[in-house]
C-alpha positions as CSV (number, residue, x, y, z in Angstrom):
1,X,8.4,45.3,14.3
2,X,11.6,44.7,15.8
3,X,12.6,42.8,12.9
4,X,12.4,46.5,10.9
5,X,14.4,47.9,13.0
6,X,17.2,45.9,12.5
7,X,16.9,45.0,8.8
8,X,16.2,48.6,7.6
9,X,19.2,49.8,8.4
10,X,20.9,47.5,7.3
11,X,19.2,47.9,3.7
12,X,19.4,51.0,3.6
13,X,23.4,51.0,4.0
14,X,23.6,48.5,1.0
15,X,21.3,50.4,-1.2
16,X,23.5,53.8,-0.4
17,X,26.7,51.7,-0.9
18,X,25.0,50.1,-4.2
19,X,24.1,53.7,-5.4
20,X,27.8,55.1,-4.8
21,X,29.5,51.8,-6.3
22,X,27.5,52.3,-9.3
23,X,28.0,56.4,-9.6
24,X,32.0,55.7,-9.3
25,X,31.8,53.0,-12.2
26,X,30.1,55.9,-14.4
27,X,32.1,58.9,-13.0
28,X,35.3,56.5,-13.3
29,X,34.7,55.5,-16.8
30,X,35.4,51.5,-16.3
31,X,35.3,50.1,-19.6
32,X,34.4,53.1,-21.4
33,X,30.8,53.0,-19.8
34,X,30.5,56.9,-19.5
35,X,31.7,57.6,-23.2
36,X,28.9,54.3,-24.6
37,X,26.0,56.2,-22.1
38,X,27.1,59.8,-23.9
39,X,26.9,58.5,-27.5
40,X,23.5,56.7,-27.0
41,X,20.3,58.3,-26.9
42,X,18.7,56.5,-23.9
43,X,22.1,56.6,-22.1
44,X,20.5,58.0,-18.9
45,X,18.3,54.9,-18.9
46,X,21.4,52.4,-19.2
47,X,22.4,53.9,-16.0
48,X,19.5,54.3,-14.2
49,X,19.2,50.4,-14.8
50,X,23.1,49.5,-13.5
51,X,21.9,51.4,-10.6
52,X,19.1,49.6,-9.8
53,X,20.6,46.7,-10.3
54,X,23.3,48.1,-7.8
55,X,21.2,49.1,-5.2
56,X,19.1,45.7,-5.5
57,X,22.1,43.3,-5.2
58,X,24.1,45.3,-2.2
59,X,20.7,45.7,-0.3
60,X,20.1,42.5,-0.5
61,X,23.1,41.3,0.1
62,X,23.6,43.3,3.0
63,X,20.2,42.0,4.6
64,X,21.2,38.6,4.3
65,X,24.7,39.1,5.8
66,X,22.6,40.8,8.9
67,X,20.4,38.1,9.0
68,X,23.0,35.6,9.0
69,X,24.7,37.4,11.7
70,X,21.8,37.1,14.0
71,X,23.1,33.7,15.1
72,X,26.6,34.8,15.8
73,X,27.3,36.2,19.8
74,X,29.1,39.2,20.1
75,X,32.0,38.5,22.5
């Protein structure tokens, strides 16, 4: 249990950063990737998937830097 409490936080700030790293690509327009998901049908889809994929790679990436911090003291 007290292994939840100090990973889900921490996944839950990379999914959140994931999910607003993604939304800023769209609403930025990198590499024309608002215009391509406007002109498709399934656009909505193409960006539900970059999110996902988003929120997947920061979350995990931020449990595994928390993780790896576990052995570090905090002086």
């Amino acid at each position: 249990m007290e292994v939840l409490r100090y990973v889900l936080p921490h996944l839950a700030a990379g999914c959140i950063a994931g999910a607003v790293a993604a939304i800023a690509l769209v609403a930025a327009n990198v590499g024309s990737i608002r215009d391509l998901g406007m002109q498709t049908e399934g656009g909505w889809i193409a960006w539900a998937l970059l999110t996902f994929g988003f929120v997947i790679t920061f979350g995990s990436v931020a449990i595994g830097r928390a993780i790896i911090a576990l052995g570090v003291d905090q002086d």
